[in-house]
VMD Tcl script that draws the C-alpha trace (Angstrom):
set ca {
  {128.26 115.69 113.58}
  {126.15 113.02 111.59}
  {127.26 110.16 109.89}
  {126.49 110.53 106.49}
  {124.53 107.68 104.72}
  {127.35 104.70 103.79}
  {127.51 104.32 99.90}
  {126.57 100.86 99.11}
  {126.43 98.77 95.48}
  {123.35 96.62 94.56}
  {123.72 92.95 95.21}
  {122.87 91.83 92.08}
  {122.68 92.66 88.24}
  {118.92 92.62 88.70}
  {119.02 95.98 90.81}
  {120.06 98.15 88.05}
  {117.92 96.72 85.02}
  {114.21 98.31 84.88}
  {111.25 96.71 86.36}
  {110.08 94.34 83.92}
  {105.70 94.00 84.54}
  {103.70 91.27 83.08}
  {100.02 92.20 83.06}
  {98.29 89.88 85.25}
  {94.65 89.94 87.80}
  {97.45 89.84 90.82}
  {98.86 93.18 90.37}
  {98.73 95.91 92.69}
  {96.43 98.94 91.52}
  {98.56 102.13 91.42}
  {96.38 104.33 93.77}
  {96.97 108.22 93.26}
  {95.18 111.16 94.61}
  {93.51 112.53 91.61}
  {93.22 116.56 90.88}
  {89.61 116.63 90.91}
  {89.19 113.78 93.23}
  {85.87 112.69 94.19}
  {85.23 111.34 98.38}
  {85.58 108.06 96.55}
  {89.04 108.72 95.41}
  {90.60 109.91 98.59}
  {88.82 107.31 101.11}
  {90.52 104.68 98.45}
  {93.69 106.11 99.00}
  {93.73 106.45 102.38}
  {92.96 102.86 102.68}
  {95.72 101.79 100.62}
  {98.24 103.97 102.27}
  {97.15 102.42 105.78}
  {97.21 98.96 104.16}
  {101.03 99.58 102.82}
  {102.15 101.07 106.19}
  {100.34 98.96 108.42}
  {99.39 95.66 106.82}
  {95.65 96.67 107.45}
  {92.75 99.65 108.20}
  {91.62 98.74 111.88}
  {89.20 101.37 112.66}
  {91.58 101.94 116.22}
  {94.36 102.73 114.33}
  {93.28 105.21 112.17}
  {94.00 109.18 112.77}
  {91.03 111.47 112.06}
  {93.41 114.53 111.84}
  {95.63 112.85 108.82}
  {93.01 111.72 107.31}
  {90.86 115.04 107.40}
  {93.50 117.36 105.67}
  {94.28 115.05 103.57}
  {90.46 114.92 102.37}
  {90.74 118.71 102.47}
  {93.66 119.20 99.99}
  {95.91 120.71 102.91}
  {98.50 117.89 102.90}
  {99.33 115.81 99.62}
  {99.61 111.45 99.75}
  {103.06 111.49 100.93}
  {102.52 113.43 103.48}
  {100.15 111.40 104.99}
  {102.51 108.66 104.33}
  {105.03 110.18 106.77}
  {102.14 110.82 109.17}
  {101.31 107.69 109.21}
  {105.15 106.52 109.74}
  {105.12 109.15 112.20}
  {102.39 108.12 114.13}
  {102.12 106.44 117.46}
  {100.45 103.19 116.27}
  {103.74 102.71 113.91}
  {106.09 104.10 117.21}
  {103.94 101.67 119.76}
  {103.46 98.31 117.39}
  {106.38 98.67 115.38}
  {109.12 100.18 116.02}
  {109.39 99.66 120.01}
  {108.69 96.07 119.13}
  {111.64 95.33 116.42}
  {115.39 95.88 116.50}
  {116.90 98.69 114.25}
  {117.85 96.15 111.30}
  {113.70 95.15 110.96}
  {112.64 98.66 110.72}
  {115.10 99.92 108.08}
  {113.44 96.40 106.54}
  {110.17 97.43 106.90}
  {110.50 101.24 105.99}
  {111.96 100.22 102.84}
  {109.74 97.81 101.52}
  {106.78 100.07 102.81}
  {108.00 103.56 101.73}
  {110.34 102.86 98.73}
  {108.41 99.52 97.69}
  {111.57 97.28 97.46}
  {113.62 94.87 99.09}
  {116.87 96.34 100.64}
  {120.03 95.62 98.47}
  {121.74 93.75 101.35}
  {122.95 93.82 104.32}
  {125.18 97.03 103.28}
  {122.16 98.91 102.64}
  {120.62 97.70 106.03}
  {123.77 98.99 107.95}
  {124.19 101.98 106.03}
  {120.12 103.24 106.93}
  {120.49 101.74 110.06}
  {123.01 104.49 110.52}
  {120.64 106.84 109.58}
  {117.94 105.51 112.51}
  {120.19 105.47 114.83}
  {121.82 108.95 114.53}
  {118.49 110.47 113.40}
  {116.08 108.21 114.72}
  {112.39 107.55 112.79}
  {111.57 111.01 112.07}
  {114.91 111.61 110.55}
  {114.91 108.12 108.09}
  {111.29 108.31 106.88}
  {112.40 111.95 106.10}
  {115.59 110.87 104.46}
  {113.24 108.38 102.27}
  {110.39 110.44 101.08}
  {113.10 112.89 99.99}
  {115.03 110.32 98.53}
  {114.99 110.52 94.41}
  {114.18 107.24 94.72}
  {111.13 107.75 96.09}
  {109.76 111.25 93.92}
  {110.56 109.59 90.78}
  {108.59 106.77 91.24}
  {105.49 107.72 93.19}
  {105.73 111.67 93.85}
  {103.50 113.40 95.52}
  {100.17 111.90 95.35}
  {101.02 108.30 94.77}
  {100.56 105.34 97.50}
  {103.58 103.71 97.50}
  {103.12 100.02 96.10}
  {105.36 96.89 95.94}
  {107.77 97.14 92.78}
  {108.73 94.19 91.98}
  {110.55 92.63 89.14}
  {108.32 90.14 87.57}
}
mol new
graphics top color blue
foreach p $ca { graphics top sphere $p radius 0.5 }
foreach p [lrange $ca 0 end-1] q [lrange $ca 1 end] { graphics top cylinder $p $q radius 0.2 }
display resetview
């Protein structure tokens, strides 16, 4: 039987108010997979999605496969995003590397582009890792409301950050 996910109440005021943005040349670039995308288009967001997953685009790291079907229209952004989360590069310099507590850390500010709510929400999704390991928390988040309402399905998932 599997622990369900721990209910768990925002640490601060600040959690529940809507992001507040002030226009400035440091913002992120919302990068979405466009309908009638162009080879331009996708190769821009496949590099963002390996730059918000992985910090960076190292040739070596990259998977041909993901990155063909997505340029193919077979899989949308987010699923690339869990391929990428999926992957072996994220298994071999990530996750065997950190303790459970770092990677809920890092999945959340990657996938759902925020800071965990505290060390309730740490221990509640590290629940979820260790019960249903990666495949079954990087599921849990990209089915998440959380996560459709604010970048669907052909949205990289950027920092959101109350400014």
């Amino acid at each position: 039987m599997a622990i369900p996910l721990l209910n768990y109440a925002p640490t601060t005021q600040n959690a529940r108010v809507a992001p507040l943005r002030v226009g400035s040349d440091e913002d992120l670039k919302v990068v979405a997979l466009d309908q009638g995308s162009d080879s331009g288009n996708v190769t821009s967001v496949i590099e963002a999605a390996y730059r918000q997953i992985f910090f960076h685009a190292f040739k070596s790291d990259r998977d041909a496969f993901l990155e063909s079907q997505l340029r193919n229209g077979q899989i949308t952004v987010r699923d690339f995003v869990r391929g990428l989360c999926l992957s072996n590069t994220f298994q071999r310099s990530f996750y065997n590397l950190n303790s459970n507590y770092k990677v809920v850390r890092h999945l959340v500010e990657k996938v759902l582009g925020r800071k965990t709510h505290g060390q309730s929400e740490e221990i509640s999704w590290s629940i979820v890792l260790a019960t249903k390991g990666v495949k079954g928390m990087v599921e849990a988040l990209l089915d998440s409301e959380e996560y459709l309402d604010n970048f669907g399905y052909d949205t990289v998932p950027y920092q959101r950050n109350r400014v």
